[in-house]
Every structure is written in structure tokens, then in C-alpha cells.
Wavefront OBJ file of the C-alpha trace (Angstrom):
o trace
v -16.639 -32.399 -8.036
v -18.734 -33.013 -4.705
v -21.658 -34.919 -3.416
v -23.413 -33.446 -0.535
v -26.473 -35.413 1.071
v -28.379 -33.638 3.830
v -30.831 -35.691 6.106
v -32.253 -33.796 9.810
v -29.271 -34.743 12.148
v -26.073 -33.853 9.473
v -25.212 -32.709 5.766
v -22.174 -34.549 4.279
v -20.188 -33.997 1.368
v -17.764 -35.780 -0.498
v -15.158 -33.874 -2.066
v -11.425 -33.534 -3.245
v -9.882 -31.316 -1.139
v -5.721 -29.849 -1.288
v -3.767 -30.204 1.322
v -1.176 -26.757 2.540
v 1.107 -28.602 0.088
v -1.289 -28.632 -2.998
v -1.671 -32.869 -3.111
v -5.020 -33.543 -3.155
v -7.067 -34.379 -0.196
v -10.220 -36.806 -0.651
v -12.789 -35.793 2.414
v -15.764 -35.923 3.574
v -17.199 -32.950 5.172
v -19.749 -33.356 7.959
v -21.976 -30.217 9.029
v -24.713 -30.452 11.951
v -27.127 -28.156 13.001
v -26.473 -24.827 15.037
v -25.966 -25.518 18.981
v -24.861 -29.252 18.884
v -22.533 -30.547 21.065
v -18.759 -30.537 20.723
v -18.883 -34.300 21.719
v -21.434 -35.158 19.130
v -19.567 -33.846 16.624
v -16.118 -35.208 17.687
v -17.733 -38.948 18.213
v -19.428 -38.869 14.758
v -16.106 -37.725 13.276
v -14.570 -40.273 14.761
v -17.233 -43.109 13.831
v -16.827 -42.267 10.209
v -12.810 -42.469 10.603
v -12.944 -46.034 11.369
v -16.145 -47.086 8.991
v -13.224 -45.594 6.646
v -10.334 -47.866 7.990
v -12.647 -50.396 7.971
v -13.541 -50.226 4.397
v -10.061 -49.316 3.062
v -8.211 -52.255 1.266
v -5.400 -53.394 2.824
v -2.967 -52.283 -0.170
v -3.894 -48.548 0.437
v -1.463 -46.780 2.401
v -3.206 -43.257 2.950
v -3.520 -42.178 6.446
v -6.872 -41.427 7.706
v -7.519 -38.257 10.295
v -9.988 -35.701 11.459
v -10.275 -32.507 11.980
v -13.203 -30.814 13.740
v -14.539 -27.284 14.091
v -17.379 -26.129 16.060
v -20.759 -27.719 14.814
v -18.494 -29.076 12.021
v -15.962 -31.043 10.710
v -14.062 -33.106 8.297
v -12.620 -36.848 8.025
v -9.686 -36.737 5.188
v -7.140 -39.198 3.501
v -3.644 -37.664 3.695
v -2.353 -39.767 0.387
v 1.150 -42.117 0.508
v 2.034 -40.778 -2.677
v -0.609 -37.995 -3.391
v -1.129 -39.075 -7.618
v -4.378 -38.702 -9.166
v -5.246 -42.817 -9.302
v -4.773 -42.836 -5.403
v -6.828 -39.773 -4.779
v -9.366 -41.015 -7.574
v -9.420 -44.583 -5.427
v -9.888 -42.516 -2.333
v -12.817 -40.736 -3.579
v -14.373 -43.895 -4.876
v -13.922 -45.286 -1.327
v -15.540 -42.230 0.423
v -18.515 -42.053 -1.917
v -19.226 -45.785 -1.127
v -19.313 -44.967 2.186
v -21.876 -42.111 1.856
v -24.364 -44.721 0.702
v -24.018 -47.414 3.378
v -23.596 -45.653 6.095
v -26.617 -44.800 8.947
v -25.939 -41.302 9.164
v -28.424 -40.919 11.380
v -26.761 -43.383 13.557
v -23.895 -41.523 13.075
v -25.503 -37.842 14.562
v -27.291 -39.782 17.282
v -24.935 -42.268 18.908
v -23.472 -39.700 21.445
v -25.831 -39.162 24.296
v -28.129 -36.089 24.549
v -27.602 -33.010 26.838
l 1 2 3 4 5 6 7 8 9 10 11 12 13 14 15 16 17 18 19 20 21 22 23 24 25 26 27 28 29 30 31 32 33 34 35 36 37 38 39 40 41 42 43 44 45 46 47 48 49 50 51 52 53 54 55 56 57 58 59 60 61 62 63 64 65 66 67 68 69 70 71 72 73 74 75 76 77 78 79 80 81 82 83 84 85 86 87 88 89 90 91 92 93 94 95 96 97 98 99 100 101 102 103 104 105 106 107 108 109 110 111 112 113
């Protein structure tokens, strides 16, 4: 199951993802608009990676990364031990996030070209 929100600057979704090695792979996918900059998209994916440190308790030992594509990318949790109650608190951590976060804030805090 997803959530996808969509506002002008981005459209995120929350989803479970699978790694190459079939564990799941909690993520949140970010998509911008046609023609925005690499930068923009490589800051905002890396402002959502640490609102996600930030908001991970300390017992949690998933790894947090990024990987970005050209007016898109993806923040994921690469799970310590990849069961479904980690990826199921990993999910509940990302969807949190959707809701507090100023995506807007998020598209717009790279400068403009």
C-alpha cells in the first residue's frame, strides 16, 4: 500500500519498496516537475534524509540513504534485520513525516536558476 500527496513544487509517496535482495524497503518517493534542477532535487532529497534521522528513535538501527534520478528521486530505509515489524515501524515513521513536513519548503530551499 502507498500514499502519494501532490502539491505544485513535488508529488511524494510513501511506499514499501524490495530491495535487489527481496527485504522490504520503506521509501518515500519524491517526483518534481519536468526541467528542475539536478541540485533541487538532490538538496530536497537530502533535507528529507535528515528530517528522517531526525525523527527516527534512537533504538532503530535501519540505515537511511538516497538515491536520485533526473527530476526524481527516492529517500529509503535499508532495514538492520529486514522483518515485517521493522519495515511496518519504518512505514509508520515515513507516513508521519509526510504530514509534518513543509514540502514546499522542501522544493524551494535550493536557489533558483
Amino acid at each position: 500500500m502507498s500514499t502519494t500527496t501532490k502539491n505544485t513544487q513535488a508529488t511524494k509517496t510513501v511506499s514499501q519498496g524490495e530491495s535487489r535482495y527481496g527485504t522490504p524497503e520503506p521509501q518515500i518517493a519524491l517526483r518534481f516537475p519536468k526541467g528542475t534542477s539536478y541540485r533541487v532535487v538532490k538538496a530536497a532529497l537530502h533535507k528529507l534524509a535528515a528530517e528522517i534521522e531526525l525523527a527516527t528513535p534512537a533504538s532503530e538501527r535501519w540505515c537511511v540513504n538516497t538515491e536520485d534520478f533526473n527530476e526524481s528521486g527516492r529517500v529509503y530505509l535499508e532495514l538492520a534485520d529486514a522483518m515485517p515489524a521493522e519495515a511496518a515501524r519504518g512505514i509508520a515513521v515515513l507516513r508521519k513525516l509526510v504530514g509534518i513536513i513543509s514540502w514546499q519548503a522542501l522544493a524551494t530551499s535550493a536557489p533558483q536558476q
